[in-house]
VOPATI-205346 format. One line per 4 residues: their letters; for each residue x negated, y, z of N, C-alpha, C. Coordinates in Angstrom, 1 decimal, always signed. Example, Ala and Ser with C-alpha at 12.3 -4.5 7.8 and 13.67 -1.06 7.14 Angstrom:
AS = -13.2 -5.7 +7.8 -12.3 -4.5 +7.8 -13.2 -3.3 +7.8 ~ -12.8 -2.2 +7.1 -13.7 -1.1 +7.1 -12.9 +0.0 +7.9
REM end
This chain:
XXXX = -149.4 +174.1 +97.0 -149.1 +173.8 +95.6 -150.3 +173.7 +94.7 ~ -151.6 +174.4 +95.3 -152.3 +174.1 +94.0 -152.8 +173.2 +93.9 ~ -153.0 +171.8 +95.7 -153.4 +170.7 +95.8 -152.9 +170.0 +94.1 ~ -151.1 +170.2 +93.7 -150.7 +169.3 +93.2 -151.3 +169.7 +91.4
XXXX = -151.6 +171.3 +91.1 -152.3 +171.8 +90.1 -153.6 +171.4 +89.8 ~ -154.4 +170.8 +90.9 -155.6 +170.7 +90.9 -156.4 +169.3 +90.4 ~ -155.0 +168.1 +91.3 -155.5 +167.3 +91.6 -154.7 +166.0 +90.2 ~ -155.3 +165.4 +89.6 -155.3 +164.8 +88.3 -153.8 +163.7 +88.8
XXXX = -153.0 +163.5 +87.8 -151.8 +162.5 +87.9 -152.3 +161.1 +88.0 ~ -153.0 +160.8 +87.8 -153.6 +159.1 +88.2 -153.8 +159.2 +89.6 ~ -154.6 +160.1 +90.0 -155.2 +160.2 +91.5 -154.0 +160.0 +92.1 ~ -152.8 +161.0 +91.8 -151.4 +160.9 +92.9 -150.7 +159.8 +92.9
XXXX = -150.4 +159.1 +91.6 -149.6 +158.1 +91.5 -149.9 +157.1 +91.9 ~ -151.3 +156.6 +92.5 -152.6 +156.1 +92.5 -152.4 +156.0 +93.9 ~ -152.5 +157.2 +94.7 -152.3 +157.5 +96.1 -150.9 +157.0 +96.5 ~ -150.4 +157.3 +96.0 -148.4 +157.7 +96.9 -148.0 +155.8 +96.5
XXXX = -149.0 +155.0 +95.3 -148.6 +153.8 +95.2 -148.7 +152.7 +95.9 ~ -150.3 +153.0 +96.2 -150.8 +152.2 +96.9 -150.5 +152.3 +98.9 ~ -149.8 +153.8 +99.2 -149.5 +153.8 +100.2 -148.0 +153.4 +100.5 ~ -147.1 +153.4 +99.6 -146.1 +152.8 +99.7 -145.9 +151.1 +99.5
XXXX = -147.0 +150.7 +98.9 -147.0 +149.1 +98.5 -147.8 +148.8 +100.3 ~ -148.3 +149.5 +100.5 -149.1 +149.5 +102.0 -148.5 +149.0 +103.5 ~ -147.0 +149.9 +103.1 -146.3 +149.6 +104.3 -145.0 +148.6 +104.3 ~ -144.4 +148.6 +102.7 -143.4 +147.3 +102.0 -143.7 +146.5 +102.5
XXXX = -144.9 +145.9 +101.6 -145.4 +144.7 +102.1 -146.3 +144.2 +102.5 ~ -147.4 +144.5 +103.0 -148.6 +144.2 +103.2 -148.7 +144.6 +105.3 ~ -148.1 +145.1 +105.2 -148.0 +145.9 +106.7 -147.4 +144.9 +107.4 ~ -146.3 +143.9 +107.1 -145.7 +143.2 +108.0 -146.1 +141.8 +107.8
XXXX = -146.9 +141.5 +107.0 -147.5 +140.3 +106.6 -148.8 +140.7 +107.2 ~ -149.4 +141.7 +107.2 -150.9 +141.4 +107.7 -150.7 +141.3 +109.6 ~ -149.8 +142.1 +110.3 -149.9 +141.7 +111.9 -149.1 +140.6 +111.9 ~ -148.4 +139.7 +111.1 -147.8 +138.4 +111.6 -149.2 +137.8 +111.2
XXXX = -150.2 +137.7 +110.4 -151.0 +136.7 +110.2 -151.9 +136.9 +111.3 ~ -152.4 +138.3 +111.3 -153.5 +138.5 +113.2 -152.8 +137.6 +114.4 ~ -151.7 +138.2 +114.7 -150.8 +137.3 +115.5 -151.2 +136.6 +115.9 ~ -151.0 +135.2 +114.1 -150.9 +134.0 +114.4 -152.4 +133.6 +114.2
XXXX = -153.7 +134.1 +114.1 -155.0 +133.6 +113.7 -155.4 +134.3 +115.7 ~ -155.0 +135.3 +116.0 -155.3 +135.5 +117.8 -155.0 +134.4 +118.5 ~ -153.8 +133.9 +118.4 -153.0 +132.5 +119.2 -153.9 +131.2 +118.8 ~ -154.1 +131.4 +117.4 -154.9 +130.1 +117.3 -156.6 +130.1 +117.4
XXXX = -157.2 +131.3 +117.4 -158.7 +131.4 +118.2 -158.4 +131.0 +120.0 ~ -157.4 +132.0 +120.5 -157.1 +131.6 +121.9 -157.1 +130.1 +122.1 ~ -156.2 +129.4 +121.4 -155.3 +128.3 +122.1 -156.9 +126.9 +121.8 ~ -157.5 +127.4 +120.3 -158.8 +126.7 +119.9 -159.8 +126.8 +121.3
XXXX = -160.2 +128.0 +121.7 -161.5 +128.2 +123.0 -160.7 +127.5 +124.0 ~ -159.5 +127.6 +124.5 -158.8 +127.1 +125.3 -159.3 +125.7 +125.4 ~ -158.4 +125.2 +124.4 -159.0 +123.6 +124.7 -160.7 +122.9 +124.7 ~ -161.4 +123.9 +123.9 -162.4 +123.4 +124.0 -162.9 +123.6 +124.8
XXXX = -162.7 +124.8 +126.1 -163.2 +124.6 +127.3 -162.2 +124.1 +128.1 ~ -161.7 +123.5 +128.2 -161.2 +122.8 +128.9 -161.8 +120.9 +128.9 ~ -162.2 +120.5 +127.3 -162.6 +119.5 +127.3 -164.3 +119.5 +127.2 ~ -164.8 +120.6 +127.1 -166.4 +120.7 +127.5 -166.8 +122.1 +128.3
XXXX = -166.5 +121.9 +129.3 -166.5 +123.4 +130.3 -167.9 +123.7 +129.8 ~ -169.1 +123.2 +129.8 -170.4 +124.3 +129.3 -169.9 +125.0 +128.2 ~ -169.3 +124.9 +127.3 -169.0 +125.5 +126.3 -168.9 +127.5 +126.7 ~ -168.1 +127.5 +127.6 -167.6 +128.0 +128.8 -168.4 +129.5 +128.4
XXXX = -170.2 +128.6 +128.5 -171.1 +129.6 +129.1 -172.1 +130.6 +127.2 ~ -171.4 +129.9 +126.5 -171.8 +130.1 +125.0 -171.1 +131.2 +124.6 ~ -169.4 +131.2 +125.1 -168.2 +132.1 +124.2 -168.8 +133.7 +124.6 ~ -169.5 +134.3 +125.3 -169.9 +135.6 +125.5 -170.7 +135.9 +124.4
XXXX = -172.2 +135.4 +124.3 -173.5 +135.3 +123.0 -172.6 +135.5 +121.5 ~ -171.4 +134.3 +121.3 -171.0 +133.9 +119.9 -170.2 +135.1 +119.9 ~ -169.5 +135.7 +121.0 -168.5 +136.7 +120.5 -169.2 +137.8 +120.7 ~ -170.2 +138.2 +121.4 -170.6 +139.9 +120.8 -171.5 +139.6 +119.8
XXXX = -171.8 +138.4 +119.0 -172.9 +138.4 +117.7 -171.2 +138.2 +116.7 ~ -170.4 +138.1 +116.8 -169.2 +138.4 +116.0 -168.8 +139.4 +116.1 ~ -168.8 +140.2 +117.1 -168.1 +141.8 +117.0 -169.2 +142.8 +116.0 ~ -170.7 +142.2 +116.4 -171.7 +142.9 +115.6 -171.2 +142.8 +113.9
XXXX = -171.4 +141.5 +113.7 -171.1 +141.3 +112.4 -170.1 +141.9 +111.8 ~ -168.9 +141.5 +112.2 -167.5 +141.9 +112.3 -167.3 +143.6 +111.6 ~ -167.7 +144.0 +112.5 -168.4 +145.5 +112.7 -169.2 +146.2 +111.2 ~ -170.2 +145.6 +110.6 -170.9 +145.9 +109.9 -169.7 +145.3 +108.4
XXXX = -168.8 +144.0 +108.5 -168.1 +144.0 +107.2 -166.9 +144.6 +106.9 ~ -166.6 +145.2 +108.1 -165.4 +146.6 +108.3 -165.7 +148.0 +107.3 ~ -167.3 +148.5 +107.5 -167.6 +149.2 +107.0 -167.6 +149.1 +105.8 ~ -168.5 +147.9 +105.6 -168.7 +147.9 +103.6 -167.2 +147.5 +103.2
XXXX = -167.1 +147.1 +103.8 -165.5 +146.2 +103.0 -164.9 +147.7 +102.3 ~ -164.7 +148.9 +103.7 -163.7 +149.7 +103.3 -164.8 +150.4 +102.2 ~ -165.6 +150.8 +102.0 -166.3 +151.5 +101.0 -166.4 +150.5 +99.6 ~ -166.2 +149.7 +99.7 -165.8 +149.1 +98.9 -164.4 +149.0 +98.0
XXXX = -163.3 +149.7 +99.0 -161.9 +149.6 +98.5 -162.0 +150.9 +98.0 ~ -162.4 +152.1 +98.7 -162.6 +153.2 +98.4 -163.3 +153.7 +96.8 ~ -164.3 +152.4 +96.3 -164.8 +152.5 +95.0 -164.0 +152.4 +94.4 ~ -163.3 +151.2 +94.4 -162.3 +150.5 +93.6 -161.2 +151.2 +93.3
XXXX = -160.5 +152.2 +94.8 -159.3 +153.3 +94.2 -159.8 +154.2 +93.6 ~ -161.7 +154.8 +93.4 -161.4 +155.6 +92.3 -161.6 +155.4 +91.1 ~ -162.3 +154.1 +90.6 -162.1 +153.6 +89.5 -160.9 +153.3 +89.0 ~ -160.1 +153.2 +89.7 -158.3 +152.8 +89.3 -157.5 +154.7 +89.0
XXXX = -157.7 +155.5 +89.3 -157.7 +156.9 +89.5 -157.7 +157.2 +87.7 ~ -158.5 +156.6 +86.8 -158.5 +157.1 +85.7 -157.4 +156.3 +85.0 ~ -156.9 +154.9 +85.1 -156.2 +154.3 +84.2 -155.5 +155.0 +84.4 ~ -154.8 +155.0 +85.4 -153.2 +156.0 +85.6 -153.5 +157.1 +85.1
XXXX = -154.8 +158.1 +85.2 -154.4 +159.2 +84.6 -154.5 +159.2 +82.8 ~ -155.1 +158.2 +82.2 -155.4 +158.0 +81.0 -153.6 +157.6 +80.6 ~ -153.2 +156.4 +80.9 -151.9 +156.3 +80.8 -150.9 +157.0 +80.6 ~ -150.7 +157.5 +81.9 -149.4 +158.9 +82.0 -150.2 +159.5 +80.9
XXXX = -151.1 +160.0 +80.3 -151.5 +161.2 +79.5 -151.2 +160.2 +78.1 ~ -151.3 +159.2 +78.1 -151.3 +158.7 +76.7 -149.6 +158.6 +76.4 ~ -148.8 +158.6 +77.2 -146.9 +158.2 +77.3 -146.8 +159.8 +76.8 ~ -147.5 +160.3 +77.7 -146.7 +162.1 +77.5 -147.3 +162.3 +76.0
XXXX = -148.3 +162.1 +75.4 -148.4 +162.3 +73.9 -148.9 +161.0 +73.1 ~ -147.8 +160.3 +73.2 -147.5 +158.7 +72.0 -147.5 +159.5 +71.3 ~ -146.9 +160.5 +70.6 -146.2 +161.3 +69.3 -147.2 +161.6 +68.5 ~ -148.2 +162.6 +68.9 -149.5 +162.9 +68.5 -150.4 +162.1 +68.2
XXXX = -150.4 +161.0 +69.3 -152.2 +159.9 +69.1 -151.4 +158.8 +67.8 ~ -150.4 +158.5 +67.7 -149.4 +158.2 +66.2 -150.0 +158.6 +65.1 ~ -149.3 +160.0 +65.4 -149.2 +160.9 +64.3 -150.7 +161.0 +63.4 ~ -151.5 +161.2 +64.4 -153.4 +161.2 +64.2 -153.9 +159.7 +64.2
XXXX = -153.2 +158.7 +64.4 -153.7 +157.2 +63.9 -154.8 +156.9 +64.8 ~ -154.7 +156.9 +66.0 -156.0 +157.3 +67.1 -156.0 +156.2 +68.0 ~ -154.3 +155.6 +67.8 -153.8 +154.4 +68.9 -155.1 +153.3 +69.3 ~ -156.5 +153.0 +67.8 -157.0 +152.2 +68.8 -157.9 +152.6 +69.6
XXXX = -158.6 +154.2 +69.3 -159.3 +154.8 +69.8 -159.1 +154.6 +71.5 ~ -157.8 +155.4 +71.8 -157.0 +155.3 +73.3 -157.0 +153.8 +73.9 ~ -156.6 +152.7 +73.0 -156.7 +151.6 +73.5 -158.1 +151.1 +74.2 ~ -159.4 +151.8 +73.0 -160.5 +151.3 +73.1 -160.8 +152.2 +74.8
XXXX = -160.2 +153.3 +75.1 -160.4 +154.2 +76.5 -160.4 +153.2 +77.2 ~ -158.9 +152.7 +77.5 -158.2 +152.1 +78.8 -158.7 +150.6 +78.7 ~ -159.2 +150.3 +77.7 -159.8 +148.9 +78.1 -161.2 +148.7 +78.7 ~ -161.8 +150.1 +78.2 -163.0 +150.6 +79.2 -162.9 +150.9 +80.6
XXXX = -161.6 +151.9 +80.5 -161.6 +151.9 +82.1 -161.3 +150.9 +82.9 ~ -160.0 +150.0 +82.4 -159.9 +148.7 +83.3 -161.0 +147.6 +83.6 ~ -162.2 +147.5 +82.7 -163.2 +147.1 +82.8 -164.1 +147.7 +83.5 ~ -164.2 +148.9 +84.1 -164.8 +149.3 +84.9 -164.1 +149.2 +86.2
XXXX = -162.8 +149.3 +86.4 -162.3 +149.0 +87.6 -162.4 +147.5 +88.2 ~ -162.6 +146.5 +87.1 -162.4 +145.1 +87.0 -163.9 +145.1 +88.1 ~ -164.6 +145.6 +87.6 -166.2 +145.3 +87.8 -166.1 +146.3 +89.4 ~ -165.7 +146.9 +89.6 -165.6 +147.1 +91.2 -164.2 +146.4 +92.0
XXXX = -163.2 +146.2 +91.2 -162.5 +145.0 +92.2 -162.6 +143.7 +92.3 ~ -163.5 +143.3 +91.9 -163.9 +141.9 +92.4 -165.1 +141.8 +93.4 ~ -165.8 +142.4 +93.6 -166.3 +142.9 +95.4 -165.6 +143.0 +96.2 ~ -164.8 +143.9 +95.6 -163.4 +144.0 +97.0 -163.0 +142.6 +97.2
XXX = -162.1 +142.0 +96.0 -161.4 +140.5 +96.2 -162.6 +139.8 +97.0 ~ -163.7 +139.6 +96.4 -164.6 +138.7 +97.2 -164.9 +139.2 +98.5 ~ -165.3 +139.9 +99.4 -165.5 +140.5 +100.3 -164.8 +140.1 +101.4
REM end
């Protein structure tokens, strides 16, 4: 229990969202597209060695200098997504905190102050998810 005392409401909602949007939709769209990009690397080497057999003797070289690469944009990629969820970690908690007291930041006339927060933070999250998008 004190995981849930400890740990900030953006971080959770943050977590439990992105893991649920993970397996909806993104989970059965990402192995139908491997699938179909496996079948079409296969069926592509296929014909090409079939219509230039030296080719034959290249596909070993090109594919472990692709698994190397491969390899190294797995890493950054994910440390990259990993930036980006925790820069996303503060809107939500800035949010839920600004809903639970609209009454108050009203009351104290503060509404652009809070505005001026969350357009910082989404600006900071902006600036780490677009490495991700590009990547």
């Amino acid at each position: 229990m004190s995981f849930f005392d400890t740990t900030p409401t953006g971080r959770l909602v943050n977590r439990f969202g992105k893991d649920v949007n993970a397996v909806d939709g993104i989970l059965a769209m990402t192995i139908a597209q491997a699938l179909a990009g496996i079948l079409t690397v296969i069926s592509t080497i296929g014909v090409i060695v079939w219509s230039t057999p030296i080719f034959a003797s290249v596909i070993l070289p090109v594919g472990l200098l692709y698994y190397f690469v491969q390899k190294m944009y797995v890493a950054s990629s994910r440390q990259l997504k990993r930036i980006e969820a925790v820069s996303r970690s503060p809107i939500y908690s800035h949010f839920s905190e600004t809903i639970s007291g609209v009454s108050s930041i009203r009351a104290y006339g503060a509404e652009t102050r809070f505005m001026q927060t969350l357009e910082e933070r989404v600006d900071a999250n902006t600036v780490c998810l677009y490495p991700t998008l590009v990547a």
